[in-house]
C-alpha positions as CSV (number, residue, x, y, z in Angstrom):
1,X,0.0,0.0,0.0
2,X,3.1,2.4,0.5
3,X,5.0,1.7,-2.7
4,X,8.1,3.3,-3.8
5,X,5.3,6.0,-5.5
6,X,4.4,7.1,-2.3
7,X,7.8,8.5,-2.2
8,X,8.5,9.9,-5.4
9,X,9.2,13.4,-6.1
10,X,10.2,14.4,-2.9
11,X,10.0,18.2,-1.8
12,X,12.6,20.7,-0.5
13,X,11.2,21.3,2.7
14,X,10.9,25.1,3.7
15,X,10.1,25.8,7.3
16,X,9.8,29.5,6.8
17,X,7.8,29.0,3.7
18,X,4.2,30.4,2.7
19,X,2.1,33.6,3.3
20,X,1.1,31.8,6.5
21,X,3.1,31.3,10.4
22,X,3.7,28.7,12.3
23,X,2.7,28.5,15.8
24,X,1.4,25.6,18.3
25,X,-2.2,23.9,18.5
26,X,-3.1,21.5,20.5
27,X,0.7,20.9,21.3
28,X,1.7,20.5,17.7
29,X,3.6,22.9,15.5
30,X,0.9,24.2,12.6
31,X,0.8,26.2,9.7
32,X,-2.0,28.7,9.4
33,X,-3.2,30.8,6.9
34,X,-6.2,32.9,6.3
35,X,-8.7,34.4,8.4
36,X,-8.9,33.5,12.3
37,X,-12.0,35.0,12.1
38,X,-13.7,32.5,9.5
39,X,-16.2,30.5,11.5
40,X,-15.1,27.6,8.2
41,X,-12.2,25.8,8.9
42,X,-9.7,23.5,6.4
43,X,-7.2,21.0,7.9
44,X,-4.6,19.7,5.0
45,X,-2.8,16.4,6.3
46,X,0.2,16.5,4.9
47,X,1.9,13.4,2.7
48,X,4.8,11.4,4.1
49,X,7.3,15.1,3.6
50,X,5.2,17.2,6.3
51,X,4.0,20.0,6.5
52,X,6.9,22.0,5.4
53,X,6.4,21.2,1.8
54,X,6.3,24.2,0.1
55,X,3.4,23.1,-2.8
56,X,1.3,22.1,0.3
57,X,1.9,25.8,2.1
58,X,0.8,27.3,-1.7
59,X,-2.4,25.4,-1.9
60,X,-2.7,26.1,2.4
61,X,-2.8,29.8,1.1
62,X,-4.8,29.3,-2.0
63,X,-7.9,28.3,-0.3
64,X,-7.7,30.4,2.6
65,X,-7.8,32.9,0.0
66,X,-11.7,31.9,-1.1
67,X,-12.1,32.6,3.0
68,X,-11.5,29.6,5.2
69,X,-9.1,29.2,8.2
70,X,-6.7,27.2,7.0
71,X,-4.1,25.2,9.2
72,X,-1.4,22.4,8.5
73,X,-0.6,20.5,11.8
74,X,2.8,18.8,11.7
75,X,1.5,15.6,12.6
76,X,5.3,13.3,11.9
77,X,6.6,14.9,15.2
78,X,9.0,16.9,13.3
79,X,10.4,13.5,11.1
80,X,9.1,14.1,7.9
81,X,10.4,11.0,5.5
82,X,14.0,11.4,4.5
83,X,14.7,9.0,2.0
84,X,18.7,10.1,2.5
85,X,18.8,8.5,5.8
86,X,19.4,4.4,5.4
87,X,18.8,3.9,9.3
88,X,15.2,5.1,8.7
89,X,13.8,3.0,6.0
90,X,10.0,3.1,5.1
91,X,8.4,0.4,7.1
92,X,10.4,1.9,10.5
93,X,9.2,5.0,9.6
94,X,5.8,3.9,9.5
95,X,6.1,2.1,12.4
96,X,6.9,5.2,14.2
97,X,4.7,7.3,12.2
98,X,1.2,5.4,10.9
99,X,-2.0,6.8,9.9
100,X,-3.1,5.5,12.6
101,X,-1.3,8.1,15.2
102,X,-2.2,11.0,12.8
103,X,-6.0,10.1,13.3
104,X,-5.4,10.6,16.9
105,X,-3.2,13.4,16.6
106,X,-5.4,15.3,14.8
107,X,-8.6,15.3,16.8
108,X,-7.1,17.9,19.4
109,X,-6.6,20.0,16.5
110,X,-10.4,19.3,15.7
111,X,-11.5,20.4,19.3
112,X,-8.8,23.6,19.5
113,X,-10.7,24.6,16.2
114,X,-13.8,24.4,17.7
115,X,-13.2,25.9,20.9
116,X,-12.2,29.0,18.9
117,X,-15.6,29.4,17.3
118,X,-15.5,27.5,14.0
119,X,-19.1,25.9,13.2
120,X,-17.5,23.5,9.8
121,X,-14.3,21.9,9.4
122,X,-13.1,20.3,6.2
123,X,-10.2,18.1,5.9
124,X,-8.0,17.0,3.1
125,X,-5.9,14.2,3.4
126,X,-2.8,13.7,0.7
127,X,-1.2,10.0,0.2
128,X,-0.9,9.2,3.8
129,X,-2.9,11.8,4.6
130,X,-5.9,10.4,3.3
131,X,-5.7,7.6,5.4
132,X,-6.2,9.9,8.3
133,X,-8.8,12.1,6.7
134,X,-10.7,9.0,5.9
135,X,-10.8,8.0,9.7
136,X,-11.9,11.8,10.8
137,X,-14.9,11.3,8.2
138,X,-15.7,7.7,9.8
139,X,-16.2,9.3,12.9
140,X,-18.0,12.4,11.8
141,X,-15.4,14.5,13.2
142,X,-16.1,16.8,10.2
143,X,-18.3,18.1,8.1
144,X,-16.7,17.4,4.3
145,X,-13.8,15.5,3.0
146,X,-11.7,14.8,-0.2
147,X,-8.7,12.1,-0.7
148,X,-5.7,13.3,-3.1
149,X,-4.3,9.8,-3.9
150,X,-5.1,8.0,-1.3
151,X,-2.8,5.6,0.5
152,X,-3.8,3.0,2.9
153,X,-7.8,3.0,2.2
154,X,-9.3,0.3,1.9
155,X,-13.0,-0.5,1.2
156,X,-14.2,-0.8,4.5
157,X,-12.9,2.5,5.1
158,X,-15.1,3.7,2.6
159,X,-17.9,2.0,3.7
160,X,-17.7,3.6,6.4
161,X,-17.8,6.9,5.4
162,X,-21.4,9.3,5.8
163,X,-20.6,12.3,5.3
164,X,-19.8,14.0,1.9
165,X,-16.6,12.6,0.5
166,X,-14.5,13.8,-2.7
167,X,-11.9,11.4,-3.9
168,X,-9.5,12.7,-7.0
169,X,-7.1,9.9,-8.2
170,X,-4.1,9.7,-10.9
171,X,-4.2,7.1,-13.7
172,X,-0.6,6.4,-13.5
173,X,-0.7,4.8,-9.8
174,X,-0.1,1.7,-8.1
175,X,-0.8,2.8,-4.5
176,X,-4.4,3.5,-5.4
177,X,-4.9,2.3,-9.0
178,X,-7.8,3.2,-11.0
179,X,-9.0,0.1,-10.4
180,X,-9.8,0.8,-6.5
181,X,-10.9,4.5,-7.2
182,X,-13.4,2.9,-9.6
183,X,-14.5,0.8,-6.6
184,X,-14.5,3.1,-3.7
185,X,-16.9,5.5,-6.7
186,X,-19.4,2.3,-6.5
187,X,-19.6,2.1,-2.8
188,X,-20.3,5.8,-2.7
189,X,-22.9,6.2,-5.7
190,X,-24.9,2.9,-3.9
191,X,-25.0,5.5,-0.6
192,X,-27.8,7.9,-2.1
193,X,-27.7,9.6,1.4
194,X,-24.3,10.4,1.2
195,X,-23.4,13.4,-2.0
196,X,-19.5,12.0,-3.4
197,X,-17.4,12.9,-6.5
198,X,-15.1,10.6,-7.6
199,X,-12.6,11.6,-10.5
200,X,-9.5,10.0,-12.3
201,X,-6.8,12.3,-13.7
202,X,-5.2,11.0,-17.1
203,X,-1.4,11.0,-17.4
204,X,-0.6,12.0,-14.2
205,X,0.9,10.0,-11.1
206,X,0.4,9.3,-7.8
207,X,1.5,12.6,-5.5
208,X,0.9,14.7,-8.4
209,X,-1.5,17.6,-7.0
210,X,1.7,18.4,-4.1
211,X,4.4,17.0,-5.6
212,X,4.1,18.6,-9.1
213,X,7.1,19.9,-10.9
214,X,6.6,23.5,-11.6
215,X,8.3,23.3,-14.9
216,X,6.2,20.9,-16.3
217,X,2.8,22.6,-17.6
218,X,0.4,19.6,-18.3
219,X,1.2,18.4,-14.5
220,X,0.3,22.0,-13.3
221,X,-2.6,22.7,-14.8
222,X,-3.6,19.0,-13.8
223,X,-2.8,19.5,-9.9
224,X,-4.9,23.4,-10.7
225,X,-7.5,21.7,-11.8
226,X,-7.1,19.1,-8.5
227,X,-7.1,22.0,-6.5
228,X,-10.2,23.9,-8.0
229,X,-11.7,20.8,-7.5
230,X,-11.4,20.6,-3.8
231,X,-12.6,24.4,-3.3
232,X,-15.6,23.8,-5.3
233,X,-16.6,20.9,-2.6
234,X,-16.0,22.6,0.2
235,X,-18.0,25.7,-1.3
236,X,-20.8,23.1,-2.0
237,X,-20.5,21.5,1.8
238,X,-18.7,24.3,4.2
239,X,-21.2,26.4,5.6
């Protein structure tokens, strides 16, 4: 489930990056940008990299910019993936660092969000992330969700799932093939209580809406199109 995609494309991580700051909630260090004021709040769970990444901080800004409060918990206790070190090798990371300990990370940041006033929270989960967005929508911790090639989901997790639910996946990915996107798309269309959009991206891989390469066009205006995709669900189911 956490192929050699999941790591591809790895970013230069930029503490100091983004319009945003960094401060602590709920104990953790957290990027936040936009409004403190906006009772609709966003929470991005970062991929394996963290929250340092600087395409993650860009999109953090870009939709606090169509008005949400916007933060970015550092939920790897400050050991993003770093494919450079031979002593940490993926399945020790993960051991360290599973989905499963972001989920229960994250809901103090849930409850510090509330207790300042916000009445909706989104989330959006990338790679590993999604694992741990898909969890917070299982237990109706918030309001609207949407997966960025997932990793770790599995079909129970969608099954599991009542509230509404966006899932964009890449053709070109073995973590969460087309085949499973397809599937998880079934599950959610059989659930006429629950509203879900489901879209494959053609030629692109997994990671690509975060891990794009600015010099390449087509996978820009693909992870754009990604990311206009996510603000139109939350405009649709964050009010």
């Amino acid at each position: 489930m956490s192929g050699p995609e999941c790591c591809s494309n790895p970013p230069t991580l930029n503490p100091s990056g983004g319009a945003g700051h960094v401060h602590k909630l709920a104990g953790l260090d957290t990027y936040f940008t936009g409004s403190p004021n906006s009772k609709l709040a966003v929470v991005l769970v970062s991929d394996v990299f963290g929250y340092q990444a600087p395409n993650l901080r860009k999109l953090a800004d870009k939709v606090a910019a169509d008005g949400y409060y916007v933060v970015v918990p550092d939920l790897l206790d400050g050991e993003p993936l770093n494919l450079e070190n031979p002593n940490r090798p993926i399945p020790a990371w993960l051991k360290d660092h599973g989905p499963d300990k972001g989920f229960e990370a994250t809901k103090p940041i849930i409850e510090a969000l509330k207790s300042k006033g916000v009445s909706a929270i989104g989330a959006v989960g990338f790679c590993w992330g999604a694992k741990v967005v898909v969890e917070l929508a299982k237990s109706r911790l918030i309001q609207a969700a949407v997966l960025l090639h997932p990793s770790f989901v599995t079909l129970d997790d969608i099954k599991g799932v009542d509230i509404p639910i966006s899932i964009l996946g890449a053709e070109i990915d073995n973590t969460s093939p087309p085949e499973l996107v397809k599937q998880f798309e079934q599950i959610l269309t059989a659930k006429s209580e629950v509203d879900s959009f489901v879209k494959i991206f053609p030629k692109v891989s997994h990671g690509w809406s975060v891990r794009y390469n600015p010099e390449d066009a087509e996978t820009v205006n693909a992870a754009e199109e990604a990311h206009q995709d996510l603000l139109n669900w939350f405009a649709k189911h964050l009010k």
